[in-house]
BAPA-165239 format. One record per residue (C-alpha): x, y, z. Coordinates in pm, whole numbers, plus 32768, in hexadecimal, padded with zeros to 4 digits. Example, Ala and Ser with C-alpha at 12.3 -4.5 7.8 and 13.67 -1.06 7.14 Angstrom:
2
84CE7E3E830C 85577F9682CA 
REM end
This chain:
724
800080008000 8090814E7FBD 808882828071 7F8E83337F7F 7E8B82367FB9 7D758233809C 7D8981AF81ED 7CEF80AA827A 7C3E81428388 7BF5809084DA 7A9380FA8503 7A52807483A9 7B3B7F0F83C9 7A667EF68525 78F37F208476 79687E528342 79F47D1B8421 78A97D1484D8 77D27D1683A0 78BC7C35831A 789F7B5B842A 77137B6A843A 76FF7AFD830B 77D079B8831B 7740795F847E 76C777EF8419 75B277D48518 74A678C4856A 74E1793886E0 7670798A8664 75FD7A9A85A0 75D97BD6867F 771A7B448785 77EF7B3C864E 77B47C9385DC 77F07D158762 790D7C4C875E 797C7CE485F0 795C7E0C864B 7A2B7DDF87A6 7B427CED8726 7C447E3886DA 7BB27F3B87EF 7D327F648875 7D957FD58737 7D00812587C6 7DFE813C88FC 7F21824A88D6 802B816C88BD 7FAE80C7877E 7F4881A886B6 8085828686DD 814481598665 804181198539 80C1827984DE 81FF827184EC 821681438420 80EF81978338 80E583138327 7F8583238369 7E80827E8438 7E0B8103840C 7DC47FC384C5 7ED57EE683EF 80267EF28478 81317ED58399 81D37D618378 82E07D11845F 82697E388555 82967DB686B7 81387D238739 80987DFC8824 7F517D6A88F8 7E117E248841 7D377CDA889B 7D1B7CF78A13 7C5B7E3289F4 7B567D948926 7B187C918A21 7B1D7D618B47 79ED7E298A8C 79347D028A5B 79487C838BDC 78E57DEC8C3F 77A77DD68B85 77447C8E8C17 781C7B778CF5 776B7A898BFD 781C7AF18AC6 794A7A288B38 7949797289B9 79467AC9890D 7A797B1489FC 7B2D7A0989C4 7AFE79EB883F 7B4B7B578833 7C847B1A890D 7D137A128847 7CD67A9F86F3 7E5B7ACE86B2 7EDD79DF878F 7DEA78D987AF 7CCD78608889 7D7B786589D3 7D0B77768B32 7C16780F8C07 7D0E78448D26 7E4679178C7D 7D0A79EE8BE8 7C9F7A338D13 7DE47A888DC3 7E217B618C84 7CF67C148C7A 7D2D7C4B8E1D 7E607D318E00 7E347E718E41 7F057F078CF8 7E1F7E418C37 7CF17EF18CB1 7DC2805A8C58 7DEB7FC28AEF 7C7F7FBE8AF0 7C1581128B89 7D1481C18AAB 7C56810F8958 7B0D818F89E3 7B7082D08A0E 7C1382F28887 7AED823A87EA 7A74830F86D2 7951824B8693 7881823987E2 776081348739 78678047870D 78798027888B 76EB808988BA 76207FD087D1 753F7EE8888E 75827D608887 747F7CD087D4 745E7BA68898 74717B4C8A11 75947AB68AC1 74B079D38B6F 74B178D38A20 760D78AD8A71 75D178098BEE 74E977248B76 75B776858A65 769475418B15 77F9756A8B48 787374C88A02 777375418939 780176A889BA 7950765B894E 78FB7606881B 782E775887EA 791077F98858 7A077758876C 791D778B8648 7915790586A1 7A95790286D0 7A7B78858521 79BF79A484DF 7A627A818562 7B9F7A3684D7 7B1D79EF8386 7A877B4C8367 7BB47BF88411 7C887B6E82C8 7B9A7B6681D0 7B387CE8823A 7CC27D6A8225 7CF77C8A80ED 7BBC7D2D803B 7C707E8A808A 7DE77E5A8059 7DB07D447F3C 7C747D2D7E59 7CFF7C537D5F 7D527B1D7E90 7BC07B507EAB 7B677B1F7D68 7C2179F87D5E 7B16797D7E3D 79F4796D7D5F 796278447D23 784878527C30 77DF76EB7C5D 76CB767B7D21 76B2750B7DC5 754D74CE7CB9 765175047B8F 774B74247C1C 766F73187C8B 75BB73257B21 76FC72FE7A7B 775F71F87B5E 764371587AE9 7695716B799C 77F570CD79B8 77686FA77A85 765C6F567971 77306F8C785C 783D6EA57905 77036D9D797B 76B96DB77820 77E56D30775D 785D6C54786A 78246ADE7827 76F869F778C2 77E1698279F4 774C69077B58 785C6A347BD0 77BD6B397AEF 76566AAC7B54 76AB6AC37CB2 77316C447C96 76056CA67BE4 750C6C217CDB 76006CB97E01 75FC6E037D37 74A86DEC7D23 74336DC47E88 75376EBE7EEF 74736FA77E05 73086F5B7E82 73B36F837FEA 742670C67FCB 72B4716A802C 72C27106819F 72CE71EF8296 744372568305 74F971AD83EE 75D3704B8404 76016F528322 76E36E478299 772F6DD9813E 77D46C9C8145 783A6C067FE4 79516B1D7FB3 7A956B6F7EDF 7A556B9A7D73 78FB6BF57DCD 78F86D567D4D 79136DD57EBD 79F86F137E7F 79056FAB7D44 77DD6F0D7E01 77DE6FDF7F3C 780F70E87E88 76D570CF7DA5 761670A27F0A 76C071D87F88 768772D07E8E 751672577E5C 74D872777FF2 758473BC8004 74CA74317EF6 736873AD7F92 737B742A80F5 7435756E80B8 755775288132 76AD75FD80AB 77E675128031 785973BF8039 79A47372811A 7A20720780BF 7B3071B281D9 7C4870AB81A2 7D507048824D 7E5B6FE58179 7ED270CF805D 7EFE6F927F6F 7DA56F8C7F6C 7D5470FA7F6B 7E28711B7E2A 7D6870017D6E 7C0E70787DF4 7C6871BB7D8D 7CB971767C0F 7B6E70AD7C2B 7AB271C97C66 7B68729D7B67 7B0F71A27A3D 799571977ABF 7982732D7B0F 7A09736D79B6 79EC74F27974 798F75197ACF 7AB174717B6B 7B2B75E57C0C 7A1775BB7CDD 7AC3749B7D97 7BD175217E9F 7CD774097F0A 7D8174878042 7E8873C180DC 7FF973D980AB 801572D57F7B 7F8873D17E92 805C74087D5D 810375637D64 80D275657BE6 7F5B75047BB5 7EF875EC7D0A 7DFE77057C7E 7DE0785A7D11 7CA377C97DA8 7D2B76DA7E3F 7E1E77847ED7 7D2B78937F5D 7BFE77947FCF 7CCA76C48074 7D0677E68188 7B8C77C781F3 7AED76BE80F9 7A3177848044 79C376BC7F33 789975C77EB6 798C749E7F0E 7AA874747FDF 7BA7730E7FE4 7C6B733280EA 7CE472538215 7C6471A98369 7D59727283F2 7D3273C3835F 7BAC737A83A2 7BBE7326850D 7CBE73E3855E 7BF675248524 7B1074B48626 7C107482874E 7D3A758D86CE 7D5076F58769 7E0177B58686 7D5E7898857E 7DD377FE8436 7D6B76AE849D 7C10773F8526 7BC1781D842A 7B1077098333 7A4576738467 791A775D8426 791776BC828F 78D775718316 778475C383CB 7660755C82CE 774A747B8230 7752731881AD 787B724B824D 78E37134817C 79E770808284 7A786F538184 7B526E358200 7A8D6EC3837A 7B1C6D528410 7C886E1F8457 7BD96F168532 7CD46EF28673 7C316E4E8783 7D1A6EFB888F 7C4F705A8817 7AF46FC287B8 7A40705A88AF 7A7871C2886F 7A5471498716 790070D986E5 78AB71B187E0 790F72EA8703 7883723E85D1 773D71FC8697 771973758705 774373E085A4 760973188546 754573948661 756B750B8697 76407560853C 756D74A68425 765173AA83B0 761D725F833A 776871548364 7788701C8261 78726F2B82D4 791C6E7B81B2 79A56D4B8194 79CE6BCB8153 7A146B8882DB 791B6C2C83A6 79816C97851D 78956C8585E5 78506DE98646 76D96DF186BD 76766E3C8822 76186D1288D1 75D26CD28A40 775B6C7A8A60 77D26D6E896E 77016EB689C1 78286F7A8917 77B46F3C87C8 77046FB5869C 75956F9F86A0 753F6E7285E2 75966E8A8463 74C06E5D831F 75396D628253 751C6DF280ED 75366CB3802B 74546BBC8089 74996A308104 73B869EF7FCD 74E46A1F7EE8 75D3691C7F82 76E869F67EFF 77E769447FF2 778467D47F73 777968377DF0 78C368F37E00 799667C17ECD 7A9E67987E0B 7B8F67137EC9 7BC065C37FD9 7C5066068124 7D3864DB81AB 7D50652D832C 7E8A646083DA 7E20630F8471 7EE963248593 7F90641E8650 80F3639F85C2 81CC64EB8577 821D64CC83EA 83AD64F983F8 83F365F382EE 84B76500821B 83B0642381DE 82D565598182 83E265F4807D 83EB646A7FFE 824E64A47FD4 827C65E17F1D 8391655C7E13 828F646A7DB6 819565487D49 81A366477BFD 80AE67567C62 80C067977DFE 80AF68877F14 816B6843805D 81146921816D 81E8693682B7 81C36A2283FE 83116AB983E6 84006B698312 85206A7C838E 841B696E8354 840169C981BB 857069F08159 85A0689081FA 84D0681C8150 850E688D801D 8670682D803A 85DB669C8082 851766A77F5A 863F673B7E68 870065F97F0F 85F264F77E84 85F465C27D2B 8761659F7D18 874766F77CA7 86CD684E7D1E 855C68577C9E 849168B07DB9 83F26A277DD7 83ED6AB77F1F 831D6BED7F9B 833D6C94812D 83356DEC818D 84B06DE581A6 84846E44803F 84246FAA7FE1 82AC6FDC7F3A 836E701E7DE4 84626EA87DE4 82FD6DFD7E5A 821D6EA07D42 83346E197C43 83376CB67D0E 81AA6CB27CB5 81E36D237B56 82B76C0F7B34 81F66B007B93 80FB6B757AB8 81CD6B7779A4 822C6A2979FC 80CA69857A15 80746A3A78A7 818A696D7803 8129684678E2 826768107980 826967797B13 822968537BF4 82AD683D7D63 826C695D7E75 82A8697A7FE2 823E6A938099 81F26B1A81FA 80666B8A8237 80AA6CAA817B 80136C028026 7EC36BEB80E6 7E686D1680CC 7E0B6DD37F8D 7F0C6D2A7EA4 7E5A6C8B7D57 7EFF6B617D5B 7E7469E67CEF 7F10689F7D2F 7E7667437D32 7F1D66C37E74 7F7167C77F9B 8015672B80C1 7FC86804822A 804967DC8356 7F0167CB8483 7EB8692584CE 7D6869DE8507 7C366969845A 7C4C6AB383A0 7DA56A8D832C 7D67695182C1 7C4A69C681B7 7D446AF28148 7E2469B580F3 7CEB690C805B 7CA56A517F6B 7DC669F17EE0 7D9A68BF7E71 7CD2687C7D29 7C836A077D24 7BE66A027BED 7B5D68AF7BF1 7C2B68337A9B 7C9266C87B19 7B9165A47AC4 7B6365547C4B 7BA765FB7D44 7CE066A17DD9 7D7E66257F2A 7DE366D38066 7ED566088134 7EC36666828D 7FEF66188366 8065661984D8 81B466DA8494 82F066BA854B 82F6682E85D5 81DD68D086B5 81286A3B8606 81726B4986D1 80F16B838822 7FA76C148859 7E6C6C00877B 7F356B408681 7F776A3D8768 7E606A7B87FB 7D806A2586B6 7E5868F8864B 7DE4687087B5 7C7268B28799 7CA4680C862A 7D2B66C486BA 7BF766C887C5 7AE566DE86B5 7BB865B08608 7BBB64FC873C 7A3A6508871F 7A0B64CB85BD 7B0F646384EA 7A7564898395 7A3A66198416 79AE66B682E0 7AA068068287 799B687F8191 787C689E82B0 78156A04831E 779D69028460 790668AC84AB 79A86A1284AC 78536A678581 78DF694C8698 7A6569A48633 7A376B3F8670 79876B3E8797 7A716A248817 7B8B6AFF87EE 7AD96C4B8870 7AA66B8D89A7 7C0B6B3989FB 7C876CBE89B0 7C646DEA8A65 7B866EC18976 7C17705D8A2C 7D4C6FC58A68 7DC071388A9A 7C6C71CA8B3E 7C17729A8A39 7AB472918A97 7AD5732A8BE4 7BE174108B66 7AC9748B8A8F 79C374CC8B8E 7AB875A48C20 7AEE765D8B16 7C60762C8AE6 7C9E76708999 7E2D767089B7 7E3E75058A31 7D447468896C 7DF274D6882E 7F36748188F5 7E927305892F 7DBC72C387F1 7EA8726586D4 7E2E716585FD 7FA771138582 808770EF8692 81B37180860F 828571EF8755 836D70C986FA 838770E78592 844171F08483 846B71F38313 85B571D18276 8602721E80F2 869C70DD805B 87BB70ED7F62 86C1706F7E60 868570A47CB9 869772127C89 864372D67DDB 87AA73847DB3 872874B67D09 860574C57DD9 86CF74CC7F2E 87C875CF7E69 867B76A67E0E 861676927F7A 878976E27FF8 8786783C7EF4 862078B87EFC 85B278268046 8452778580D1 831977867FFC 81E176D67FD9 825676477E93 83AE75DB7EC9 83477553801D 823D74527F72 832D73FC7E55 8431737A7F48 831472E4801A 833671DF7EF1 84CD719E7F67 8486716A8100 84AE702C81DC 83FC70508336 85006FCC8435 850A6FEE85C0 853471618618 866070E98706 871470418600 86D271838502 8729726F860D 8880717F864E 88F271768502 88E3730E850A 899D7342862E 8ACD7246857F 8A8073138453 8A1A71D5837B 890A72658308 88DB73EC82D2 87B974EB82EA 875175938186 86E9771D81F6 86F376B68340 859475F18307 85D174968251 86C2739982F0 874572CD81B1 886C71C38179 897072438053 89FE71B67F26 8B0D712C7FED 8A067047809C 89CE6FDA7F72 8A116E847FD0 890C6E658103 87D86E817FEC 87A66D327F66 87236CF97E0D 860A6BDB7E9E 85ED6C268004 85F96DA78025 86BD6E1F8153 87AB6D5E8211 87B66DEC837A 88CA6D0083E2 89AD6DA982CD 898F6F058346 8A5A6EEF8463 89CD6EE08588 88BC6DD685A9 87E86D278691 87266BC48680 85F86C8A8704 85DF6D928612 85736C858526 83DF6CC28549 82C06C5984A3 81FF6D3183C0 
REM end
């Protein structure tokens, strides 16, 4: 902005943010608190101090301090105003307090709104306001709605108010100091146009597709999930097997029930980026001409193909449809700071799509479903959960945490599940623990197999037993020891392989279970959770090509999963065995008895999130709620294919969005005391002081098959060996 331009005045940011915020309040009784709070949020932008520094950086007076300018505390003002009108205003308070800094706990608010200088800071911003119905306008509602609403139900208003806020503090300076950013905004697409050219696509595909029980079956599911799409919002579950049309499917539902009971965008959660990317492209091929309408935020998103829009909508998910992931989506509910918060308000009047729903953690289910519940009842949502392996989320007299009970949008009728089976399970016979040699002797016998193990250690062994039977090395390997860009040319590979019918021979850790297109006839898989076990299954006669059906081998391995739930759910696997040993994988019955099984031998608040909540302590729930633990873990750039010139473009021109995704492609997640060691002995090096990566000169510790060698770098450990 230059000097000859109009400022942006405070009296007008102050009127505009509440207006602003009116307007995007997502339930009815938000409406007249956000505009108070709107037009309260920058009140100590008024006192002396500030607005003599606002002029001697600017030149003239404004509200927007210049970037860089040391912070100065024009929030506590705000809130003291608010308690003075009423005591009960505390959530205007404290979303007004935490509009820079973030929602903070209850009890540092209230020892920072308790100093004395504090309540100086706000007598000296009444006495400069210029604009005395900004502090004088009545209410418009009565604090006593605020009592009555439950604890948790408070936090979350009050977190939903906290979105608005925010959102209309940015969008309100953005609209001033950059027009253009706004424009990029517009989306001229409504959810009837998408869903009508959705259902063009899907008829046009149904159309030339050939008379196959697979494309019966995903035009019958397609077809109930239309006809359910009129029901009233609220749960339900769309369970469909793989290669049942599940991905395009709940979409079609979506877009229809949006578009029926007036609801505003459709937010499809997933929790692996594999799968984000491919859902993603599907969309783009059905949305054709419409596909800008579709915002994918999460950090896989090609720096080349991101639009302006995307770029811009992905602030506050603005948009007809949003891809994203579990954690981006959850996190918004539980996180305290004002970028993560300020999309919260969008999902309100939403459709939730939650696909592959079974990896919901159970150590955080109850705050979980509990948010996703509240969203149905006071914010107008409805939830789908999506997937082949239904948990078993509905309240129940021994599970009053859950969901209310879901609507099944494909009905029994359709024996989707039976007509789809295309593959035998062999469970082991005894509990005799299959010695890996005799497993990598299996595996050389067969032309087209999977091998799946527990551990990374687990997989390059063997691999190296199988090369031994072959006499020569053969055998394709895949662990997240290897970067994202060595494993997508592993998987191009073996489909290069199977086109000119050669053998094909893969062992991999669980990491091929989820989201990666792959089709063998025999998969081998070491006893794990009922759920991991049909990942395995999914990939075993995918697309139903063989004559019979495909087999999955299950094993008792020679090493243990990890500790906790997967141990945990390799346990409660054996015990439904023990009672039936021809246990049906395919059964939405079994994953019923297998889920709530497991849900019963884990603590479900492991961290006590819920009574964190009630308390309103914002700070420590966001401290405590991370759906990815990843305290122990760091990413390390590999000295793989061409990620030279992108580490020398990161070194020169330093951090960006763009160059930070493209090396995204080049990282290996190790133990964050093993990166941190291999600083401090300067074997590895930092990249503008931000990316830890391994030179050319470590050349050597990259392996061509298995990715990253720990023991080569220098200083190793047996433990640092982990599972994926």
């Amino acid at each position: 902005m230059t000097e000859d331009c109009r400022p942006h005045l405070l009296r007008e940011h102050l009127e505009a943010v509440g207006q602003w915020a009116a307007r995007l309040a997502p339930r009815e009784d938000l409406r007249a608190p956000a505009l108070a709070a709107g037009r309260w949020h920058d009140l100590g932008k008024y006192t002396q101090d500030f607005q003599f520094r606002i002029r001697k950086e600017n030149g003239f007076e404004a509200h927007l301090e210049k970037e860089g300018a040391l912070e100065r505390d024009h929030s506590t003002a705000g809130a003291l105003w608010a308690l003075s009108q009423d005591r009960r205003l505390l959530p205007l308070a404290l979303a007004i307090a935490g509009h820079h800094a973030g929602l903070p706990d209850l009890p540092k608010f209230k020892e920072r709104v308790g100093r004395d200088e504090k309540q100086a800071l706000l007598a000296d911003a009444r006495a400069r306001c210029d604009s005395p119905s900004l502090l004088n306008e009545p209410l418009g509602f009565s604090p006593e709605t605020l009592v009555k609403l439950e604890p948790r139900q408070l936090e979350l208003w009050t977190r939903m108010l906290f979105s608005v806020l925010c959102d209309a503090d940015f969008l309100d300076t953005e609209a001033f100091f950059d027009a253009s950013r706004g424009a990029a905004r517009e989306v001229p697409v409504s959810l009837s146009q998408l869903s009508a050219r959705l259902r063009e696509f899907l008829d046009e595909k149904q159309r030339g597709a050939p008379d196959t029980e697979v494309n019966r079956v995903r035009r019958e599911v397609l077809a109930a999930a239309v006809e359910a799409a009129s029901q009233q919002p609220g749960v339900f579950s769309l369970t469909v097997p793989t290669g049942g049309g599940k991905t395009l499917t709940s979409m079609a539902f979506a877009l229809e029930h949006a578009r029926a009971q007036g609801l505003e965008r459709v937010i499809v959660a997933i929790p692996f980026t594999s799968i984000i990317e491919q859902s993603a492209e599907a969309y783009r091929q059905a949305f054709q001409g419409l596909e800008h309408a579709v915002i994918e935020h999460h950090s896989a998103v090609d720096p080349d193909k991101e639009t302006p829009l995307n770029r811009v909508a992905s602030e506050n998910w603005d948009a007809p449809v949003i891809v994203t992931t579990t954690v981006q989506l959850l996190e918004s509910l539980f996180a305290r700071r004002p970028s993560a918060c300020r999309k919260l308000h969008r999902v309100a009047r939403s459709v939730i799509v939650l696909d592959e729903a079974q990896t919901l953690p159970a150590s955080l289910l109850e705050p979980i479903l509990d948010g996703l519940g509240a969203l149905v009842k006071d914010y107008g949502c409805s939830v789908i959960i999506c997937t082949a392996t239904q948990p078993a989320l509905s309240r129940r007299p021994d599970f009053p945490e859950g969901l209310p009970e879901a609507r099944e949008i494909v009905p029994a009728s359709i024996r989707a599940f039976e007509r789809l089976r295309r593959v035998r399970v062999r469970w082991p016979t005894s509990g005799r623990k299959l010695p890996y040699a005799e497993l990598a002797d299996a595996v050389a016998a067969e032309r087209d197999v999977l091998a799946v193990v527990h551990l990374r250690a687990d997989a390059r062994r063997l691999c190296e037993l199988v090369d031994e039977r072959l006499g020569h090395e053969e055998t394709l390997h895949l662990s997240a020891l290897m970067c994202p860009e060595h494993r997508s040319k592993v998987l191009a590979d073996i489909k290069a392989r199977k086109r000119r019918g050669e053998p094909v021979r893969l062992v991999a850790t669980q990491l091929v279970e989820a989201g990666v297109d792959l089709d063998f006839a025999v998969v081998y898989r070491g006893l794990g959770g009922l759920d991991a076990l049909a990942q395995a299954a999914g990939r075993c006669n995918r697309e139903g090509m063989l004559e019979g059906l495909g087999e999955l081998r299950v094993y008792e391995p020679e090493t243990q999963p990890p500790k906790g739930v997967s141990r945990a759910a390799q346990d409660v696997t054996r015990g439904l065995l023990a009672q039936s040993s021809d246990l049906d994988l395919f059964s939405p019955e079994s994953f019923q008895r297998y889920f709530t099984r497991l849900y019963a031998t884990r603590r479900l608040d492991e961290k006590g999130i819920q009574a964190l909540r009630a308390k309103l302590h914002f700070e420590e729930v966001a401290q405590a709620f991370k759906l990815v633990e990843d305290d122990w873990s760091a990413s390390v750039v590999v000295p793989y294919a061409d990620c030279a010139p992108l580490l020398e473009a990161l070194r020169v021109l330093g951090p960006s969005r763009e160059r930070m995704r493209a090396l995204q492609r080049f990282t290996v997640t190790v133990p964050r005391k093993l990166r941190d060691a291999w600083l401090a002995r300067e074997l590895a090096r930092l990249a503008a002081e931000t990316v830890a990566y391994l030179g050319p000169e470590h050349a050597s510790v990259y392996d061509k098959r298995f990715g990253l060698l720990l023991d080569r770098v220098g200083i190793f450990d047996p433990a640092f060996l982990i599972p994926d």
